[in-house]
C-alpha positions in Angstrom: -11.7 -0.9 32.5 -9.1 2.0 32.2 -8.6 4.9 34.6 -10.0 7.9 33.3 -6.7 9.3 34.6 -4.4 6.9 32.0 -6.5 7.6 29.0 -5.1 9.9 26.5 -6.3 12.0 23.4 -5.0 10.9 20.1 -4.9 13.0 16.9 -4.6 12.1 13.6 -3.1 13.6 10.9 -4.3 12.8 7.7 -4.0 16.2 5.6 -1.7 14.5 2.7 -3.3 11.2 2.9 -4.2 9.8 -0.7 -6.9 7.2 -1.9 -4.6 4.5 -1.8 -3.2 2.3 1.4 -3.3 4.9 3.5 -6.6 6.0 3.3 -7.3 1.8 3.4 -5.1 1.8 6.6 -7.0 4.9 8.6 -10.5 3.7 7.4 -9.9 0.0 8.2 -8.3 0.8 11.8 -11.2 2.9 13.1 -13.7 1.1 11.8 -11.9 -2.3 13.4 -11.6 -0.7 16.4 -13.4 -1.5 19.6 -14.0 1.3 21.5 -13.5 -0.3 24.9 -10.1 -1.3 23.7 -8.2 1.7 22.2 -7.5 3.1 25.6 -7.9 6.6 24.2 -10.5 9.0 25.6 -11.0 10.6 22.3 -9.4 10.5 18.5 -9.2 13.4 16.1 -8.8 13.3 12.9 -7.5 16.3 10.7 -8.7 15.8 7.0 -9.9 16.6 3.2 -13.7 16.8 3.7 -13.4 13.5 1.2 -11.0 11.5 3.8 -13.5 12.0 6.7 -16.7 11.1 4.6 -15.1 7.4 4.3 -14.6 7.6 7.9 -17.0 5.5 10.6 -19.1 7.8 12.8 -18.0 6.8 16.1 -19.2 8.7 19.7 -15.1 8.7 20.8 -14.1 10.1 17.0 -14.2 13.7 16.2 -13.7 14.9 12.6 -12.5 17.9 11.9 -11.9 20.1 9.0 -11.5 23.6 7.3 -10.9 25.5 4.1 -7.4 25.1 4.0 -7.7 21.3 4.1 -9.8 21.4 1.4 -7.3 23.5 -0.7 -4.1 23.1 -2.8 -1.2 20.7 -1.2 0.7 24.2 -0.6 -2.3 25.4 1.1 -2.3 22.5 3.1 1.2 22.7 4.2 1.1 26.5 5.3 -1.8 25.2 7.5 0.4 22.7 9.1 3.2 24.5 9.4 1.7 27.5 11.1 -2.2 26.2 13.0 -2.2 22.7 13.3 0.2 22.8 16.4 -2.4 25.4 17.9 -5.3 23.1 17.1 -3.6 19.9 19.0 -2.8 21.7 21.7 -6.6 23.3 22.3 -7.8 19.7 21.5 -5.3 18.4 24.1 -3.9 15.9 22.0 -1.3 13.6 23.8 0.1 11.7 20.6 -0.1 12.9 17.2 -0.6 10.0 14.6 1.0 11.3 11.2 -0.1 9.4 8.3 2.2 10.6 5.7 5.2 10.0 7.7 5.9 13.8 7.7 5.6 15.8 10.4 5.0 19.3 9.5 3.0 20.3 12.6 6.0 20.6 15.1 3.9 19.3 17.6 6.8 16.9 19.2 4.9 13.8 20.6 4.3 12.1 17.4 4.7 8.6 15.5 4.7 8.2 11.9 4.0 5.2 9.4 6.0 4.8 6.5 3.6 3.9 3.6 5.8 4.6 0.0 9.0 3.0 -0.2 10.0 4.2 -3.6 11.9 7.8 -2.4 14.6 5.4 -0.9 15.4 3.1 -3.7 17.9 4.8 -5.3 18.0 2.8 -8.7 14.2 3.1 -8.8 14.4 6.7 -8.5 17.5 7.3 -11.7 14.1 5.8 -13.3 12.8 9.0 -13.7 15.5 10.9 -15.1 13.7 12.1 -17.8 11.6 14.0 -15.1 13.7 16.2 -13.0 11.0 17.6 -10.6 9.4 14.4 -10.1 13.2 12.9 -8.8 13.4 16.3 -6.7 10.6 15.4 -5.2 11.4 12.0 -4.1 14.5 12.9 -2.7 12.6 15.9 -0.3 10.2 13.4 0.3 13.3 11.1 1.6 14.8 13.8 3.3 11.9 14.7 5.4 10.8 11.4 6.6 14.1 10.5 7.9 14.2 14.0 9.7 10.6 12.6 11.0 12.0 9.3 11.6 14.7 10.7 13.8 12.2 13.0 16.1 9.4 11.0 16.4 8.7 9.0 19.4 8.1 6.2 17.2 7.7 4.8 13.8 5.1 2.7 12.3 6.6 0.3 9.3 4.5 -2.8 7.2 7.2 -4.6 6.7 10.5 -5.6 8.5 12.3 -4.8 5.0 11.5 -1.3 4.9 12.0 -0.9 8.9 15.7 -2.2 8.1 16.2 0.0 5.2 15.2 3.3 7.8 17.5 1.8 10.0 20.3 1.9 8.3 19.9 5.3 7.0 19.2 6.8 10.2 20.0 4.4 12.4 17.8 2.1 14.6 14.7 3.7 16.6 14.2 1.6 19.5 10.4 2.2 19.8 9.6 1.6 15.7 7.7 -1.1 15.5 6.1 -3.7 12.5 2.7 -3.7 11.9 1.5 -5.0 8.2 -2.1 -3.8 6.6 -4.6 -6.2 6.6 -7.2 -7.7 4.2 -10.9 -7.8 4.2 -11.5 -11.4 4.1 -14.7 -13.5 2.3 -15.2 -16.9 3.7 -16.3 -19.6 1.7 -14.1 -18.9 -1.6 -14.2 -21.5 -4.2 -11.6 -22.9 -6.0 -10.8 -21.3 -8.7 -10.9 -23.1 -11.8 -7.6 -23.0 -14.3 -8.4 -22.9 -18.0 -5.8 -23.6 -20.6 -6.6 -20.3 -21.7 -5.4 -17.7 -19.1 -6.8 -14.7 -17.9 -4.3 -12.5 -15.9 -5.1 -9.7 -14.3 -2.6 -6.8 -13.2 -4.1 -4.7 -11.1 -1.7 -1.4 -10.4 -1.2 2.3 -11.9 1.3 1.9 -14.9 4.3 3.5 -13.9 7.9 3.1 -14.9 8.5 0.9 -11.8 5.9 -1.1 -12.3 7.1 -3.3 -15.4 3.7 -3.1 -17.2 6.0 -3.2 -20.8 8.1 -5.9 -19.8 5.0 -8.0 -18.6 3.1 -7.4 -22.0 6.7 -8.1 -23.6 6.3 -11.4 -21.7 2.9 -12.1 -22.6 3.5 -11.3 -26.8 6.4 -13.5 -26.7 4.0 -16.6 -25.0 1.1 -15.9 -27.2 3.6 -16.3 -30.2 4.6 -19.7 -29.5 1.3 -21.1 -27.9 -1.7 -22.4 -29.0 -3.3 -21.4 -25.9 -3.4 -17.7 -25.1 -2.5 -15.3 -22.7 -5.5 -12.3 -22.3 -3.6 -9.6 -20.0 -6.2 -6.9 -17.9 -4.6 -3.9 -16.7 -6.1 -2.2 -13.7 -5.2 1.0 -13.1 -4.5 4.6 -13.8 -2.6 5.9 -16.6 0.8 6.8 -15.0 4.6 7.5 -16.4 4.8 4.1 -17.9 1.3 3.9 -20.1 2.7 5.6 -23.4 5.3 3.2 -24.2 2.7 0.5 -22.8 0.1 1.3 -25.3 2.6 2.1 -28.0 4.4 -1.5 -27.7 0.8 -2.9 -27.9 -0.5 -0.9 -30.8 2.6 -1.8 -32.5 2.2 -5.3 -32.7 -1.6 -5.3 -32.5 -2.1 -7.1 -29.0 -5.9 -4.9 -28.6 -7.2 -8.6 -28.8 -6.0 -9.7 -25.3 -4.6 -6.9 -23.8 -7.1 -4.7 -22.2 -6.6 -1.3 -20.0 -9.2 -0.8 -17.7 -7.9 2.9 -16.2 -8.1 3.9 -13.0 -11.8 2.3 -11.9 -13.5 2.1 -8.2 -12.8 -0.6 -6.1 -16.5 -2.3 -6.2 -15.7 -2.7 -9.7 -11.7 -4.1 -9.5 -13.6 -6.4 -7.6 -15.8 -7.6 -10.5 -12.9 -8.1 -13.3 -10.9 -9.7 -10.3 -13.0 -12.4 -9.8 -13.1 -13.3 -14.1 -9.5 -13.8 -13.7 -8.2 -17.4 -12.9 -4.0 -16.0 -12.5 -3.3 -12.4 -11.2 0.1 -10.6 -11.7 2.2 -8.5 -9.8 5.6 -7.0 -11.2 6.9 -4.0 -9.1 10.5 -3.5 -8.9 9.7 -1.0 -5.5 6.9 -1.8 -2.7 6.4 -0.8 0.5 3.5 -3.4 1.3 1.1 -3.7 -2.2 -2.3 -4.4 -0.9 -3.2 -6.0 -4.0 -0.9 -9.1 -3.7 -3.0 -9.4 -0.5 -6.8 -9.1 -1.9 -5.7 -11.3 -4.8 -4.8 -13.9 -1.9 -8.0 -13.8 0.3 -9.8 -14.6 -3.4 -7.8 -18.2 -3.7 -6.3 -16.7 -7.1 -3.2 -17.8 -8.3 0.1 -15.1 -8.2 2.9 -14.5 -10.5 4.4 -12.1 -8.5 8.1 -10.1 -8.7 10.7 -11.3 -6.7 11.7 -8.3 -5.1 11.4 -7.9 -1.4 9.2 -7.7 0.3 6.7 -9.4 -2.0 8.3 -12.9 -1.3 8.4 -12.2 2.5 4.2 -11.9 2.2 3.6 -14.5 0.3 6.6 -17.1 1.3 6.5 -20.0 -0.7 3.3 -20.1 -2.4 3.8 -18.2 -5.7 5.6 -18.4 -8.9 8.1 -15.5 -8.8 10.3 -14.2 -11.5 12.8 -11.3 -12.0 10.8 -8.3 -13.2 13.8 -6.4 -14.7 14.1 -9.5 -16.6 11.4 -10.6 -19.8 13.2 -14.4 -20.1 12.0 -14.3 -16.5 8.2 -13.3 -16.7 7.6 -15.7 -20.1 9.5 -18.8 -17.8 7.0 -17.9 -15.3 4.0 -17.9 -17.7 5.4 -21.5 -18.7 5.1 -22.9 -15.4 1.0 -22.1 -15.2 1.1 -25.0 -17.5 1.2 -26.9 -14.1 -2.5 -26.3 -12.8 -2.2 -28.7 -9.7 0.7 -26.4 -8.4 -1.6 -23.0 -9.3 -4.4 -24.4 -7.7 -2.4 -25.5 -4.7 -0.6 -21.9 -4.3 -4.0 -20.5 -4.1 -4.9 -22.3 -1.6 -1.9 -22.4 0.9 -1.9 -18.1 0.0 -5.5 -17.9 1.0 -4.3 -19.5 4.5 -1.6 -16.9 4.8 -4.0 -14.0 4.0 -6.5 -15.2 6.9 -3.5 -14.2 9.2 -3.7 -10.2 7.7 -6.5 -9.4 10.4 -7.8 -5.9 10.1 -8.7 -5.9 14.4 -5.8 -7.7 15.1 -3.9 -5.0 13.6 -6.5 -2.1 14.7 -6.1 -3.0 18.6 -2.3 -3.3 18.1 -1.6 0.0 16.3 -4.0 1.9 18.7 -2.2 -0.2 21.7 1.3 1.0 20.2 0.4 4.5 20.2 -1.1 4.7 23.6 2.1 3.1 25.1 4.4 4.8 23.5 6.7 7.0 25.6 9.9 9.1 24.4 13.2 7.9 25.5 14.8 9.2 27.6 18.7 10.3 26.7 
């Protein structure tokens, strides 16, 4: 049992956090937790109304919101700037937990979690040339977390690739830390059974970056010169990439097995998940992509990009293939030809996946921040 004397009050921030890994990461943690374990007294949370909804009700966690965090993102940011410090300190937060990475609160005892890698890849970024304000705003977005990065007590990262690309931009925080997300895990998963014809699913918004056109490339060139066929299912919302996507597939009328589901709730990417037998992942830029991970706890086969740090999640147990690179993604589709070694991957990914432990990861992250101290110069 802990002194009442060495337990703290944690705050989190989670005005900017959106509905994807981060919201999976906050959610997941508190609702991991074990109370007895976290070491804190008490945990706030600062969020949309919609953010703490998803949240477990828990006697130690107090929710709080307002107008302002319900408004516009430049309402929410005059709110940070100019009353959340106020609001920590009549809370008496110790450590401020900031989700996004930013810290617009000034409240100095903070630790942030990098969660989108894509502001410091330069070459992904000249991607979106075309769009101006979009580039501006991945290079402030880059600014700011370093500037975060460099004041913070401490720094949360999923993987060690991103931690080392931090490092050397701003050199090395002796208190950041590695902590990946985690997976939900169902026991008892089948094998999955391999049919000549493939279903492949791609779950992930179709942006530039994410190489939907060169994967349906891939899978128009196979379908050409096979008997058996490739039937592609896009999962996700309609991003930067989509136009050309649809264009390429109108153009050489591929509506017979290539299907776009949109942007869809996660009960149902659940359900087209499981009718796949092979799923997909082609990213140039991640910072740790969730998917790769559920598509491992369901024993499914992965074709996945072999970018870092997709290969240092899933090791050796996947088919990987350039994803700048069409030659590479078709060469990858020829290899499923070779059930025994899908079936195998699937099953030796699975094993990995069962090591992604939302508590383990819960009691660590809450045992990080409680520790954490600033350094003394």
């Amino acid at each position: 049992m802990l002194d009442e004397k060495c337990m703290k009050t944690l705050g989190i921030d989670a005005t900017f956090v959106g509905s994807g890994g981060a919201i999976n990461h906050l959610k997941n943690i508190l609702k991991n937790s074990k109370s007895s374990e976290i070491s804190f007294r008490t945990i706030h949370v600062w969020a949309p109304s919609w953010v703490l909804k998803l949240l477990p009700d828990k006697p130690h966690l107090i929710k709080n919101t307002n107008i302002y965090l319900n408004g516009p993102k430049f309402i929410k940011l005059i709110w940070c700037i100019f009353f959340m410090k106020k609001n920590l300190t009549a809370a008496r937060v110790d450590i401020l937990y900031v989700l996004n990475g930013i810290n617009f609160s000034r409240f100095k005892d903070f630790v942030g979690i990098s969660q989108n890698l894509l502001p410091f890849v330069s070459g992904q970024i000249l991607r979106f040339k075309k769009k101006p304000f979009f580039m501006f705003k991945l290079f402030l977005i880059k600014y700011l977390q370093i500037v975060s990065y460099k004041k913070s007590l401490g720094f949360i990262f999923l993987t060690s690739f991103t931690q080392e690309i931090f490092e050397e931009l701003a050199n090395k925080n002796r208190s950041s830390i590695v902590i990946p997300h985690a997976v939900n895990i169902i026991s008892n998963i089948s094998k999955k059974r391999i049919s000549s014809n493939l279903s492949i699913g791609y779950i992930s918004p179709i942006d530039i970056y994410k190489n939907h056109l060169n994967v349906v490339h891939a899978v128009f060139l196979y379908n050409q010169n096979h008997l058996n066929k490739i039937s592609l299912h896009i999962v996700g919302g309609f991003g930067s990439g989509y136009k050309k996507v649809i264009n390429f597939v109108k153009r050489n009328k591929m509506e017979k097995y290539i299907f776009f589901y949109g942007d869809v709730p996660s009960y149902q990417v659940d359900k087209i998940q499981s009718k796949m037998n092979i799923m997909i992942f082609a990213s140039s830029c991640e910072n740790f992509p969730i998917s790769i991970l559920e598509s491992m706890a369901l024993k499914l086969p992965l074709l996945c990009s072999n970018i870092r740090p997709m290969p240092d999640i899933l090791g050796k147990h996947a088919i990987y293939f350039n994803p700048d690179d069409i030659d590479s993604i078709y060469r990858a589709f020829l290899i499923c030809d070779d059930k025994k070694l899908l079936i195998r991957n699937a099953e030796e990914s699975y094993k990995t996946a069962l090591k992604y432990n939302w508590e383990f990861v819960a009691d660590k992250t809450f045992c990080y921040l409680h520790n954490i101290k600033r350094n003394k110069i």
